[in-house]
Wavefront OBJ file of the C-alpha trace (Angstrom):
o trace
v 19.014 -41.119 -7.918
v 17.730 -38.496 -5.710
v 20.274 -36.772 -3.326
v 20.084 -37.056 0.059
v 18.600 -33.504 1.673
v 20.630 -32.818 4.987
v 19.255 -30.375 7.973
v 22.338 -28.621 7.513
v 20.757 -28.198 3.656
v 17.577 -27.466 4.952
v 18.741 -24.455 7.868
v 21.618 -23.401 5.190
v 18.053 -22.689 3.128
v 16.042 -20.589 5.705
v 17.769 -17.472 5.185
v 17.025 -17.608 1.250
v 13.511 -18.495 1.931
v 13.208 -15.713 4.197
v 15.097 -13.688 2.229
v 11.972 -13.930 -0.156
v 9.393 -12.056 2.831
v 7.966 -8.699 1.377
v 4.057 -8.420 1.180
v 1.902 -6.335 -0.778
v 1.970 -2.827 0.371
v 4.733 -1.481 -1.480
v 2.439 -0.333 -3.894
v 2.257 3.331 -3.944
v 5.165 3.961 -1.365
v 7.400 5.796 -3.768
v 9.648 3.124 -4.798
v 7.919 1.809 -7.438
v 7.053 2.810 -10.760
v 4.249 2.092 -12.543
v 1.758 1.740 -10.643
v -1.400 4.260 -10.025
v -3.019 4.745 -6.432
v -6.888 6.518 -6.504
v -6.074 7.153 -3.036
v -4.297 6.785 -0.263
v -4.274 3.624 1.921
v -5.288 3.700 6.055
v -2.061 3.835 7.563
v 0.572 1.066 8.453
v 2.242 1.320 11.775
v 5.812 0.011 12.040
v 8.371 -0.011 14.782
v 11.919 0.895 14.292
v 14.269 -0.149 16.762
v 17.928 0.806 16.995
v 19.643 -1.269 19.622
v 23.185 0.110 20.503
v 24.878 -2.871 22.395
v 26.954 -1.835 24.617
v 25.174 1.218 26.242
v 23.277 4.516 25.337
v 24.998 7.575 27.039
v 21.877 9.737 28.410
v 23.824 12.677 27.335
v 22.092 12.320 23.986
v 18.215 12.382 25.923
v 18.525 14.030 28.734
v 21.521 16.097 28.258
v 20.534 18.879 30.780
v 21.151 16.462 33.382
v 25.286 17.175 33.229
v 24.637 21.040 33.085
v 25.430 21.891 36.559
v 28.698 19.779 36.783
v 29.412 20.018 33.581
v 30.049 16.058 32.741
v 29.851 14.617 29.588
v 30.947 17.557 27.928
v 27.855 19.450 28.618
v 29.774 22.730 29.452
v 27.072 25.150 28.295
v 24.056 26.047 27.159
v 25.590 25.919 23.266
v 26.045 22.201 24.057
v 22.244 21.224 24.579
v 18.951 21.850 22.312
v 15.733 22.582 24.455
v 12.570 21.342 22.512
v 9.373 21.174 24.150
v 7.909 20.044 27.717
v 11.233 19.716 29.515
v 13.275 17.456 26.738
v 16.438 18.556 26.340
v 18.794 17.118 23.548
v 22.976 17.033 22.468
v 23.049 19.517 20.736
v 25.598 18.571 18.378
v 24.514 15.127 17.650
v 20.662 14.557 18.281
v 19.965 18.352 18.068
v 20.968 18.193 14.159
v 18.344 15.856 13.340
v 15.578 16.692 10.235
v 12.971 19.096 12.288
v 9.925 16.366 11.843
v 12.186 14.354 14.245
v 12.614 17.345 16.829
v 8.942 17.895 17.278
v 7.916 14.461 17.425
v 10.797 12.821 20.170
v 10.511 11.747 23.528
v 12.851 10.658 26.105
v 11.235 7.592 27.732
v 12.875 6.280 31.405
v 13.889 2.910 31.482
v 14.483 1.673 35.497
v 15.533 -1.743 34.948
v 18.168 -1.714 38.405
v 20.846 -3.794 36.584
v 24.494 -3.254 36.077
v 25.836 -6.488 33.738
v 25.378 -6.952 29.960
v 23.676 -9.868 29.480
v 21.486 -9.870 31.910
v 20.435 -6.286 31.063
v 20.250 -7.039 27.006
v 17.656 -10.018 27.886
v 15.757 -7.533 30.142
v 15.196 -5.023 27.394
v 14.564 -7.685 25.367
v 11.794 -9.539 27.271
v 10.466 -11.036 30.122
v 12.951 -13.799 30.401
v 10.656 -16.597 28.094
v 8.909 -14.146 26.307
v 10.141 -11.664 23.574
v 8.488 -8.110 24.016
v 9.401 -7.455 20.150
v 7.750 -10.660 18.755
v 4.431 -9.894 21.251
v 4.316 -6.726 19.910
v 4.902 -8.033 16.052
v 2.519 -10.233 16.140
v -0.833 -8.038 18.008
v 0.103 -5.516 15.233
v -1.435 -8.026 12.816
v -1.376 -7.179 8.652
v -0.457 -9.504 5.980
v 3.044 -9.147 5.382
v 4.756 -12.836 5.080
v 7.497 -11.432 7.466
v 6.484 -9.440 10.341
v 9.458 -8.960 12.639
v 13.074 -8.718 11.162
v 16.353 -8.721 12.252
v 18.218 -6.771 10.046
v 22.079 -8.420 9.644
v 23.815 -10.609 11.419
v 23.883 -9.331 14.918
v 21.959 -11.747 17.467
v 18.990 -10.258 18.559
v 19.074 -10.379 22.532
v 16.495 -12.183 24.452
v 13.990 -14.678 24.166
v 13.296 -16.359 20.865
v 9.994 -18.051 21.030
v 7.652 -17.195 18.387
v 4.524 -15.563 19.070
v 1.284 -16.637 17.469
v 3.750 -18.105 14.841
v 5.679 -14.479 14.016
v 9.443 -15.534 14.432
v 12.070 -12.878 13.977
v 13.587 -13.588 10.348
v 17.532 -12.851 9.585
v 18.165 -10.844 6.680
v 21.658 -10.426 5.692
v 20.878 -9.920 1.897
v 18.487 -8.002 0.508
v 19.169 -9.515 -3.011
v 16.379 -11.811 -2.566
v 14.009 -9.446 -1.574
v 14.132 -7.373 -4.013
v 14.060 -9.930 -6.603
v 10.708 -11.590 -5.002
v 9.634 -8.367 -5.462
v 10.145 -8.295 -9.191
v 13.039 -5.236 -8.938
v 15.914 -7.140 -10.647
v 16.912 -8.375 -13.892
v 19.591 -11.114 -12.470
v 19.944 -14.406 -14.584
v 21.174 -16.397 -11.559
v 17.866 -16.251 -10.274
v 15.254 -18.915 -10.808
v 11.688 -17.450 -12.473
v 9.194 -17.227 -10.297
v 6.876 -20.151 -10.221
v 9.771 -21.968 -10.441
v 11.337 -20.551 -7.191
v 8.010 -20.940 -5.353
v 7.354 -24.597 -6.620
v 11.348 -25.140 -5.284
v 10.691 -23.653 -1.905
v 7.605 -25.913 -1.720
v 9.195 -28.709 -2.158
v 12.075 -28.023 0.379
v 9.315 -27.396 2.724
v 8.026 -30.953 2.113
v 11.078 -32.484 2.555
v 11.430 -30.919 5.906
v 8.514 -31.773 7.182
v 9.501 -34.096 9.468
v 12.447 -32.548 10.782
v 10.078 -29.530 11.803
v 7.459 -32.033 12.990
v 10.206 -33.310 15.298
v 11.406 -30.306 16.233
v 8.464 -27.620 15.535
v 9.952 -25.048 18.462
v 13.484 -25.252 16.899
v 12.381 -24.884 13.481
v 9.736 -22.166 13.551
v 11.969 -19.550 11.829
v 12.543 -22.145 9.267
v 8.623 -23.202 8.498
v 8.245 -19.751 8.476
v 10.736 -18.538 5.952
v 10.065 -20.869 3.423
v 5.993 -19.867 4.313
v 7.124 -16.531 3.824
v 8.953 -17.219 0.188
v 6.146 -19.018 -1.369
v 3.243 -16.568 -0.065
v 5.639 -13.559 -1.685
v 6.649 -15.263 -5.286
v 3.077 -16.323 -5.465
v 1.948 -12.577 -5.388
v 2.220 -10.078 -8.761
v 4.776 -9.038 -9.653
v 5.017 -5.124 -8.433
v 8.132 -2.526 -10.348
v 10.586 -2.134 -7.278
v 12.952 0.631 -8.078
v 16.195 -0.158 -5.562
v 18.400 2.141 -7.170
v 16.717 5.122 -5.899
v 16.645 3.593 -2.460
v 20.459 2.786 -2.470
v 21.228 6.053 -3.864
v 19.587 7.824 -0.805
v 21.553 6.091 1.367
v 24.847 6.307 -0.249
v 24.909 2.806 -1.073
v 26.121 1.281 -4.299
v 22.986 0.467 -6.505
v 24.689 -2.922 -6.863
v 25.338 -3.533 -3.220
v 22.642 -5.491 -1.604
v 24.366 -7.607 1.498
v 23.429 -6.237 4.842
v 27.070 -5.189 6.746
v 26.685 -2.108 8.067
v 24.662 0.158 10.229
v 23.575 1.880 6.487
v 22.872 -0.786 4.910
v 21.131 -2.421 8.138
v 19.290 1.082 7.913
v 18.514 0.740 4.104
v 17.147 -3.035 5.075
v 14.806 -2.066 7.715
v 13.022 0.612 5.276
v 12.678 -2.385 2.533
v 11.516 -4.514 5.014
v 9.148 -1.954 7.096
v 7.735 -0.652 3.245
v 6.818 -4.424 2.351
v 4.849 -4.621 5.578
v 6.938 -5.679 8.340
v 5.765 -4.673 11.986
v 8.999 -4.695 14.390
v 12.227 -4.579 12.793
v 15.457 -4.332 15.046
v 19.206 -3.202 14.023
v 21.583 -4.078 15.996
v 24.732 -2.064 16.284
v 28.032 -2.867 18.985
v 31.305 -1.082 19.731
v 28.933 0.983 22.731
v 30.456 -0.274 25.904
v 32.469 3.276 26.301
v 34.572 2.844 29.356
v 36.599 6.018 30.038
v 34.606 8.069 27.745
v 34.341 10.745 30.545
v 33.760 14.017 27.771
v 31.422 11.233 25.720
v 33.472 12.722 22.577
v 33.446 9.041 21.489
v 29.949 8.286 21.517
v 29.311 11.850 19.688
v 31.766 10.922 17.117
v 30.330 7.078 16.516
v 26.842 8.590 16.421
v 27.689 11.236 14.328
v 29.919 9.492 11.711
v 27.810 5.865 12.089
v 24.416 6.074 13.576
v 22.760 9.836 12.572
v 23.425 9.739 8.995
v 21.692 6.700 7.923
v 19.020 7.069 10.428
v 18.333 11.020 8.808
v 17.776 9.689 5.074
v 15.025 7.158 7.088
v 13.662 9.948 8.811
v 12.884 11.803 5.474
v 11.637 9.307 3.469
v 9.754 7.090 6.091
v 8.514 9.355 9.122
v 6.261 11.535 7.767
v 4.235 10.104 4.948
v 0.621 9.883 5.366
v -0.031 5.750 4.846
v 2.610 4.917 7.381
v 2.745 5.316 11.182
v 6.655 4.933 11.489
v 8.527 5.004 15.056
v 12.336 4.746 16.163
v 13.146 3.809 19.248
v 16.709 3.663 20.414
v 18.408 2.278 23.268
v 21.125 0.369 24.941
v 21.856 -1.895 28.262
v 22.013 1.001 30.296
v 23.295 4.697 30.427
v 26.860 5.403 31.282
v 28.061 5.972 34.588
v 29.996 8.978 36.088
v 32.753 9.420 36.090
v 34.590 7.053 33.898
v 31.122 6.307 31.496
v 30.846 2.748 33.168
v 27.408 1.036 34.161
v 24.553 3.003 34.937
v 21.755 1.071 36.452
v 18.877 2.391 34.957
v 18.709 4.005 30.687
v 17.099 6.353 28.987
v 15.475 5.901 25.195
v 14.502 7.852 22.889
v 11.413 7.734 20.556
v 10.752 9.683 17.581
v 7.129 9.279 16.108
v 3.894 9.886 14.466
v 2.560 9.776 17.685
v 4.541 10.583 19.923
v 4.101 13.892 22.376
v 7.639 15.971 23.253
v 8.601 15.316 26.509
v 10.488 13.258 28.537
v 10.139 10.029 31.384
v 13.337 9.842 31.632
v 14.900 12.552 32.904
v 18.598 11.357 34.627
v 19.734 12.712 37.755
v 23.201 14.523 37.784
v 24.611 11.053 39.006
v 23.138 9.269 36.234
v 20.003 7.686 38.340
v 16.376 8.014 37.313
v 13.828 8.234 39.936
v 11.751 5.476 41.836
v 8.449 4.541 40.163
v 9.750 4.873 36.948
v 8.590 2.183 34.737
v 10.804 -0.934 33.856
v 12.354 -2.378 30.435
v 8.254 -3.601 29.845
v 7.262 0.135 30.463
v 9.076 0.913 27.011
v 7.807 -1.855 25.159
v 4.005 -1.218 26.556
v 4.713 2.839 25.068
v 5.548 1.654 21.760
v 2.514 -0.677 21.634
v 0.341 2.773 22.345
v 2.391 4.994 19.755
v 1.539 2.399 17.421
v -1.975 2.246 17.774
v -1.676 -1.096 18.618
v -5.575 -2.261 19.520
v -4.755 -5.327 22.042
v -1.900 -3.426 23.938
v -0.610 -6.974 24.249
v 1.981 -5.672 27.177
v -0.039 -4.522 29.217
v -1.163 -0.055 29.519
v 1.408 2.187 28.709
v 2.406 4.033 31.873
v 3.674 6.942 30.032
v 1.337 8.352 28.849
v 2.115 11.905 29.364
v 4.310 11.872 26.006
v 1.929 9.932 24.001
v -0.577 12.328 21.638
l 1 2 3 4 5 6 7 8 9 10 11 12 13 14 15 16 17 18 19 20 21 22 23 24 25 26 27 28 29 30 31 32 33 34 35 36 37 38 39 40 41 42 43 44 45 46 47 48 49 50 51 52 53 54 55 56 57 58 59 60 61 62 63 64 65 66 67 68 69 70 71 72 73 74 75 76 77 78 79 80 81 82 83 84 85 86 87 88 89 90 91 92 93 94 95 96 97 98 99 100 101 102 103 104 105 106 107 108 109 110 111 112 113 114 115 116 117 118 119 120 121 122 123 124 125 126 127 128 129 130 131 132 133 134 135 136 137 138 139 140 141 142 143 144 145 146 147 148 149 150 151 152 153 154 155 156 157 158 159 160 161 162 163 164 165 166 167 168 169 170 171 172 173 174 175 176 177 178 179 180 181 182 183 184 185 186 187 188 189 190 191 192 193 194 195 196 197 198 199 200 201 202 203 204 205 206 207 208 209 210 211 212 213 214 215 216 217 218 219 220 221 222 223 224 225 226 227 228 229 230 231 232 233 234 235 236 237 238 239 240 241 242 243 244 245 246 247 248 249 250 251 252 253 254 255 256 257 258 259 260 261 262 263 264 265 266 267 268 269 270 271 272 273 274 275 276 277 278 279 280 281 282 283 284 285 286 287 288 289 290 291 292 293 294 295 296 297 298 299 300 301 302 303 304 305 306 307 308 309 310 311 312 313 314 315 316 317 318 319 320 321 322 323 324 325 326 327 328 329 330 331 332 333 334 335 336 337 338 339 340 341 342 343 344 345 346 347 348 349 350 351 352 353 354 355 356 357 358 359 360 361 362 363 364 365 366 367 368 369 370 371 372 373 374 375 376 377 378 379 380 381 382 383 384 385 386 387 388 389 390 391 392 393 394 395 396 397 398 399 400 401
């Protein structure tokens, strides 16, 4: 007697199936052994974004802003790093980052007007129906069975609706992964062909659920897509130890829980072929953080280290075109580090030109004309080399090379 196959089965088995997605390129990224390149590969652009919920204190871009009055515990010129064409960093936090990161960062000014969290997580998000992340995912094409990611648990803000069928995919194990991949020896796991065949076959039985519901169930149809495509392709030698090692991680620790391992995650995911991957970090609504010793600590102790080891290994290789961006609902206010209406990002990249857009005014306003939360979003479409510019022109394009 077969047994009954609920939808509560069938959702419960999206995040396995798309805890399968990886695509061919990791051959010949340095985590793998075995395997000969005659050359190198054109490069694959990827976008990195760190989204600290909560708020981004424009102390860390634009800390010359606080000079004068000395806010935010800008209280000298020992507390800011001046790089090139005006930017001006923390020094103690952003100003300690590896020196490929230094000469390749840009502040980029974010006027989006609004004051409340949701409503200012959607706008940075998208255009109220349409995500800006899965636009951009899918015009950056490639072949990887996963192209945007959510890495862990944390709910992606904004709109959800797939684009051209890319769907942003939840991993919150990268166990899977790396066994598609052929990189563990774990008896638990199914071979192969048999794991594809399975996955097939779940995808059958769903069919009419996702017929029913085909908005709904995207993500779904496209994990198990996703599963099948990668245990279908050979078999390639993924060494995770030496990625886990870099990071500080256990090599037997492969759940997704942290900002490190969410970190660790997005360079699996971004080396397999993903285009847009976003982790998601909260804890940044700082109220009363008037010296913003908090927000140095948190991105000192939580944020930096993780996101130097990804720097290093990812950021300047010649067969990748790698950019971070990172950015909050808003800035902080003065004086009690409340709600800015406008935020500042910050972009380190292949591409990108030293500079800044965003440059805050002592009372933590940036000034008219500068572009809105699809100004951002439209510069890391150009930084990418993105050839439809699906967004629209970048309008800042004096910090793009």
């Amino acid at each position: 007697m077969k047994t009954p196959f609920s939808r509560r089965q069938l959702i419960h088995g999206a995040g396995a199936a798309a805890g399968f997605a990886a695509a061919s390129r990791l051959t010949g990224s340095g985590l793998f052994t075995g395997v000969a390149n005659a050359q190198v590969a054109a490069e694959k652009s990827a976008v990195l974004v760190i989204y600290l919920n909560g708020g981004y204190n424009s102390v860390f871009p634009s800390a010359d802003s606080y000079r004068a009055a000395g806010t935010f515990g800008i209280t000298g010129d020992n507390t800011m790093k001046a790089l090139a064409n005006g930017l001006v960093v923390d020094a103690a936090t952003f100003g300690t980052l590896p020196q490929y990161a230094l000469d390749h960062m840009a502040s980029v000014g974010v006027r989006h007007g609004i004051t409340a969290h949701g409503a200012a997580q959607n706008a940075n998000f998208g255009d109220g129906s349409r995500s800006y992340a899965l636009r951009l995912a899918s015009a950056m094409g490639g072949d990887a069975a996963i192209k945007a990611v959510q890495s862990g648990n944390r709910a992606t803000p904004g709109p959800k609706a797939a684009e051209s069928g890319v769907s942003l995919q939840t991993i919150t194990d990268m166990k899977a992964t790396i066994a598609a991949l052929g990189g563990a020896n774990d008896a638990t796991i199914p071979d192969r062909a048999i794991g594809a065949n399975s996955i097939t076959a779940a995808k059958a039985m769903s069919g009419r659920l996702m017929a029913q519901s085909p908005g709904m169930l995207t993500q779904l149809n496209e994990g198990y897509q996703a599963g099948i495509a990668t245990l279908q392709k050979p078999v390639q030698m993924f060494d995770y130890n030496a990625m886990a090692t870099a990071y500080g991680m256990a090599t037997t620790a492969t759940a997704v829980t942290d900002f490190k391992s969410q970190i660790a995650c997005a360079e699996l995911m971004i080396t397999a072929g993903a285009n847009v991957v976003i982790a998601n970090d909260g804890g940044w609504d700082t109220h009363g953080d008037r010296t913003a010793a908090n927000v140095r600590n948190m991105m000192n102790t939580r944020i930096l280290p993780p996101l130097k080891v990804f720097i290093n290994r990812m950021m300047n290789r010649p067969d990748f075109n790698v950019s971070v961006a990172i950015l909050g609902d808003f800035a902080r206010s003065l004086p009690g580090s409340d709600h800015a209406s406008a935020m500042t990002a910050t972009v380190i990249g292949k591409y990108v030109k030293p500079g800044t857009t965003g440059k805050m005014a002592a009372n933590v306003q940036l000034a008219a004309g500068t572009p809105s939360c699809v100004g951002l979003w439209q510069y890391l479409s150009a930084v990418s080399k993105t050839a439809s510019m699906p967004l629209g022109a970048n309008p800042h394009p004096s910090i793009l090379l």
